[in-house]
C-alpha positions, 0 to 999 in steps of 0.5 A: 517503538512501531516499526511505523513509527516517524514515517512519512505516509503517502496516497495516491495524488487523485485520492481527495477523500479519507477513503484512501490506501496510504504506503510507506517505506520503513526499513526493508518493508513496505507499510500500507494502511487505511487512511480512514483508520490511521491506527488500525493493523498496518500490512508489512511487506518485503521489497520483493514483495511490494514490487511483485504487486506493483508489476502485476498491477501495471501488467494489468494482473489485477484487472476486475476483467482479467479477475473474472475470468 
């Protein structure tokens, strides 16, 4: 069975479109996918990873200005 197997996706609340990044929690991983491809390769992360993500994202790490620099 696919660690992915009877998860519940979930995207953005603005994304309207199947052009959309969905996450779900598995056991000890977070699962990210394409939302236009939903049997493509899924990118597992650890926890501690995942939250990494989601602190520079809101410290503005990932930011197209700061990226440019």
């Amino acid at each position: 069975m696919k660690p992915t197997s009877g998860v519940r996706w979930r995207s953005a609340s603005q994304c309207n479109t199947e052009h959309c990044v969905e996450v779900a929690a598995t056991e000890g991983h977070i699962a990210v996918r394409d939302s236009k491809d939903p049997h493509s390769p899924v990118l597992l992360y650890t926890e501690l990873e995942w939250q990494a993500f989601i602190e520079g994202a809101k410290g503005g790490e990932f930011d197209l200005q700061r990226l440019s620099e």
